[in-house]
N, C-alpha and C positions, 0 to 999 in steps of 0.2 A: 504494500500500500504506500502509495505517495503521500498520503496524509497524513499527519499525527492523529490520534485516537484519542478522544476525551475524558475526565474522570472514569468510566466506567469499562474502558476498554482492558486492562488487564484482567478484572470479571471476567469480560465477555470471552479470552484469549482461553482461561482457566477450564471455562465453563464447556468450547469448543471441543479443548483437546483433551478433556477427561482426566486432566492432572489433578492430584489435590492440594488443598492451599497449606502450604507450609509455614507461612508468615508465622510469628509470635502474636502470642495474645487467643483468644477464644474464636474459634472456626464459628463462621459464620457463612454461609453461602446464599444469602436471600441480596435482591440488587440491592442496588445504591438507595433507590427510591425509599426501600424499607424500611431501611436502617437510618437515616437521616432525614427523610419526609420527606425531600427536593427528586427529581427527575434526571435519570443518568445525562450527564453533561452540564447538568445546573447547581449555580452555588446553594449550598443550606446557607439560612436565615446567619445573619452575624449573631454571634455569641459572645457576651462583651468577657475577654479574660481580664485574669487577676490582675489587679494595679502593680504594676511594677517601678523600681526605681526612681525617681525623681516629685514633681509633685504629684500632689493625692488625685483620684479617678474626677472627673468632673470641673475640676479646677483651671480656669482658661487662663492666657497670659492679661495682663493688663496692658489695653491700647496704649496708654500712656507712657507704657516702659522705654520704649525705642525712642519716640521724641524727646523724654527727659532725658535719656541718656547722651544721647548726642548733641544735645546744648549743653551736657556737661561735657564733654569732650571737644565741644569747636573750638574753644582757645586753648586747648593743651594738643592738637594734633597736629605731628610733624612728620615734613617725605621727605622723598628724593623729586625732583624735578623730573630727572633723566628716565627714572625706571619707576616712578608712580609710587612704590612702596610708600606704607604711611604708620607710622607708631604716636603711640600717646603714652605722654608722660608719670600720669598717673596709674598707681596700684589699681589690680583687682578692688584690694581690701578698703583703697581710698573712694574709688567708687559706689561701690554694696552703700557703705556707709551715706555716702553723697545722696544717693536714691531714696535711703531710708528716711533722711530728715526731709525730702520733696515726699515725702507720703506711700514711698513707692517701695515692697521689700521682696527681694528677690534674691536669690542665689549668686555665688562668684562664677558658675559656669554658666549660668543664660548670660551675664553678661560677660563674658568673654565670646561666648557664640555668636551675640549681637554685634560685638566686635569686629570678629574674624568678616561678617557679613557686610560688612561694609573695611575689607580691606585691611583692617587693623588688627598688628598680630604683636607679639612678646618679641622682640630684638633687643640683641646688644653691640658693643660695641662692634667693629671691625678694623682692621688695621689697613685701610687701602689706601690711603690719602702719604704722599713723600710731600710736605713743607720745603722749598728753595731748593727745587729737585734741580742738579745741573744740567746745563744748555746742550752738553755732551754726553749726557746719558745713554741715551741709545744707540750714537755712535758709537759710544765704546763697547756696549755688551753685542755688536755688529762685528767688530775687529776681534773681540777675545775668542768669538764662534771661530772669526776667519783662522784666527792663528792656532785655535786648536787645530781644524781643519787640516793644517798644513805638515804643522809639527806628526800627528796622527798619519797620515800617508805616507808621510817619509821614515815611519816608523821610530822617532824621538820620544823618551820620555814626557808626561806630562803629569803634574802632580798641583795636588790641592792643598792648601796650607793654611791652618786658622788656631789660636786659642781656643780652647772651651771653656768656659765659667771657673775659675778659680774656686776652689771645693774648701773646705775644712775640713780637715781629718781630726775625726775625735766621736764623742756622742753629741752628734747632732743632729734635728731633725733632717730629713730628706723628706722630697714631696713623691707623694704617691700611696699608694696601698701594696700590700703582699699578702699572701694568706699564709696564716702560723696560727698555732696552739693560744699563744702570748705574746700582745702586741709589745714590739721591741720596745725598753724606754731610755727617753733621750732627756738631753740637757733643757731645761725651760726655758733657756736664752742661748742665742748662739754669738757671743763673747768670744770675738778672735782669738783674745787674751788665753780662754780657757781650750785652745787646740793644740792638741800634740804638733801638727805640723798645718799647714798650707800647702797643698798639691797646684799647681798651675800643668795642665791636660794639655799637650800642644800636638795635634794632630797632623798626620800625612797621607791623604791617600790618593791612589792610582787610578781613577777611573776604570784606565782601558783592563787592570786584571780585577779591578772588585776587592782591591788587599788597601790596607790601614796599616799606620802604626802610629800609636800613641805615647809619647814619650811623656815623663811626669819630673816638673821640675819642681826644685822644693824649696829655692832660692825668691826667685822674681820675674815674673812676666818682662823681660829684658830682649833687643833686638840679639844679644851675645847666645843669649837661649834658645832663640828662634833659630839661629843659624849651627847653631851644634846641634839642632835636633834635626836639620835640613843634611848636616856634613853626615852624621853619622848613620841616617837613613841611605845615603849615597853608598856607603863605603860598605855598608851592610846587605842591603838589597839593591839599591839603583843602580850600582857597576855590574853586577852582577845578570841582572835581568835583562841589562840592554848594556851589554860588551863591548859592544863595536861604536856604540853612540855617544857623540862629543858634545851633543845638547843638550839641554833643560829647560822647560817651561815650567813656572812657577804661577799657579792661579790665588793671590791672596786679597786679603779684603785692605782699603785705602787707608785703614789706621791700625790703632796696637803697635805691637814689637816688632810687625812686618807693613808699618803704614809705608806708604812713598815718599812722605815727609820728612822720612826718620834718616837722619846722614848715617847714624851706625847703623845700620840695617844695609845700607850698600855698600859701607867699606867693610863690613864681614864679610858679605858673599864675595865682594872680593879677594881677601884676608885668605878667607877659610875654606874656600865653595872651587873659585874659580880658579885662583892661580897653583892651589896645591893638586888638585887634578885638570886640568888644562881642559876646562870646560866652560863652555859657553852657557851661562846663564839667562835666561830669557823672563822678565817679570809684567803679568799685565795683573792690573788691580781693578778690583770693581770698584763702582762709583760709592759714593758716600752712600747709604742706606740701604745700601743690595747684598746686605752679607749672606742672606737667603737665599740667594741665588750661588754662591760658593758648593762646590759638589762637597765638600768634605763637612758643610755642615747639615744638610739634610740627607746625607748620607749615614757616615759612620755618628757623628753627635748627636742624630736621635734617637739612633737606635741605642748608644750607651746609655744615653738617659733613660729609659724604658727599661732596660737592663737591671739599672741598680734603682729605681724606683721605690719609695719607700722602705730600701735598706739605708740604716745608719753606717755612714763610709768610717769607720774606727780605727782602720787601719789602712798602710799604703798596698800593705798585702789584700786587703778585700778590694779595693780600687783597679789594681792588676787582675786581679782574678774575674771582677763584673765585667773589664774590657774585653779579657779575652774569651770569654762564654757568649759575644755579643755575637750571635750572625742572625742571617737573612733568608728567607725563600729563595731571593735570586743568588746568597753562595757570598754574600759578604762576609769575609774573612779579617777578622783581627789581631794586632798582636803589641805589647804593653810591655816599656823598658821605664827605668827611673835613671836621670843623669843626677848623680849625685851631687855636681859641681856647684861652686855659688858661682851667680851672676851677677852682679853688683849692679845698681843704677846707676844713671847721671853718668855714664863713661861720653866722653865729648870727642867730637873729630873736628880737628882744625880746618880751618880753611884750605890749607898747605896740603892736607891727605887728600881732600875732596880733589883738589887739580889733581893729583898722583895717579886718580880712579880712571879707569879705564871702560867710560859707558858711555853708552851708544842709545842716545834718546830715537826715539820712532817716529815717524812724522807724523801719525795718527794720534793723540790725544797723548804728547810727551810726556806729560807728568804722571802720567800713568802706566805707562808703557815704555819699556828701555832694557838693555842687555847689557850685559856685566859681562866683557873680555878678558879672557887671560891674558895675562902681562909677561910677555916672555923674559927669561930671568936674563940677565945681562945687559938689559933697557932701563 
């Protein structure tokens, strides 16, 4: 049959083919008609069922709810222009109340329903707005694609490079949840004073293999620091992985211990990077407020933080250990060294070292962009 069959056809189907009715509940074989008073195909009489949830059986809204409501909302309601969205400033709980002294008493879900019904919903902030975003912004994150691009083809390393959040080590709270027997307890104030140490997390990773490494200094967020956690990832894994390759692309954000500002941040890689292994240094920085856009922080630094989530970091040995248990779906690989060393602040570089440096600004947004030469020894 091309036709669908009415309430009474699976009767009728039952009735043809001499099968019997198996259904739960008390066999009954008499029609529809009999059993419900209505005629095979016609609805029975409405049967009014039990009241359920919200208000009592009988009780209509009152007209007046929606007009008072929305004069109380015309001067607190704010949008967007561009995309229509529209919130209002006031509570549920300031509302109910509002209604109730205009005579009107209603639930905080009819008025949020009345809301949503006219467009108005619960938001909060959002972070999309860059204040004195630079003139060169998009030119530059346009150049750091190209020069990955290139560097990638020609098979050059390329690496990402950022601090993470300067930690406390000791008993202090961490944000998150874990699940345990006994929730761990911590310090009621987090007083630097009372930390074993200060960890500063300064991160390296690879893009193109999906590998990390996090070095943990216990001195100072220093450009001295940034560049021995740069050397010794070199000497450790970067020569090794790529042998034959006399380049480096460095992806870091515009300020910190690796801003483009920082004079000892280039006379290191010079110092330390370029002239002792006869490599060519390449640095492009993102623009002021794009450190989000850096691979190594939405890469390997969220996933750490997810990692040691609401564990209190007590030790430097729990810090290593949350790094290196950190991976990923797609095969992100970690791995977690401590340099002992102090790096001291305030180290200064003369005017005199600055000429000695041997860099090579880019014609695309120089001050962001520039290469660190090795200095062949005998010049």
């Amino acid at each position: 049959m091309g036709r669908r069959l009415g309430g009474g056809a699976s009767w009728i189907r039952r009735h043809q083919s001499g099968l019997p009715d198996h259904r739960a509940g008390p066999q009954d074989d008499s029609p529809r008609e009999e059993r419900t008073g209505a005629r095979v195909g016609e609805l029975p009489e409405h049967t009014p069922s039990a009241p359920r949830g919200g208000s009592p059986t009988g009780r209509k809204k009152d007209p007046q709810l929606e007009p008072i409501l929305m004069d109380l909302v015309r001067d607190e309601i704010a949008g967007d222009p561009t995309t229509g969205v529209l919130w209002v400033r006031r509570s549920l709980a300031k509302l109910q109340r509002a209604l109730a002294r205009r005579g009107v008493r209603v639930g905080r879900l009819a008025v949020r329903r009345l809301l949503c019904r006219h467009g108005i919903h619960a938001r909060s902030n959002v972070k999309h707005l860059t204040p004195h975003e630079h003139p060169a912004r998009d030119r530059q994150f346009r150049y750091i694609r190209t020069v990955r691009r290139r560097f990638d083809t020609a098979g050059d390393p390329v690496i990402s490079v950022d601090t993470k959040k300067q930690e406390l080590v000791g008993r202090f709270k961490n944000a998150g949840r874990l699940y345990s027997v006994v929730a761990p307890e911590v310090n009621t104030h987090d007083f630097p004073g009372d930390a074993d140490a200060k960890a500063v997390p300064y991160g390296i990773y690879d893009p193109r293999a999906n590998d990390g490494v996090v070095y943990l200094g216990l001195s100072g967020n220093t450009p001295d620091f940034a560049v021995a956690a740069i050397r010794r990832w070199w000497q450790q894994i970067g020569r090794r992985r790529y042998p034959t390759r006399h380049r480096l692309l460095i992806l870091a954000d515009s300020g910190g211990s690796n801003g483009y500002r920082a004079r000892r941040w280039k006379q290191q890689l010079q110092v330390r990077l370029a002239d002792p292994f006869v490599l060519e240094v390449s640095v492009c920085h993102y623009p002021t407020g794009a450190s989000k856009w850096n691979p190594v922080e939405h890469r390997p630094f969220s996933q750490i933080s997810q990692t040691w989530a609401g564990t209190p970091l007590t030790s430097v040995a729990v810090m290593l250990d949350a790094i290196r248990r950190t991976t990923t779906t797609t095969g992100l690989r970690l791995r977690a060294q401590v340099l002992p060393d102090v790096y001291p602040r305030g180290s200064k570089v003369t005017d005199e070292e600055m000429a000695s440096l041997h860099i090579k600004k880019h014609k695309i947004c120089p001050q962001w962009n520039y290469t660190v030469m090795p200095r062949l020894r005998g010049k």
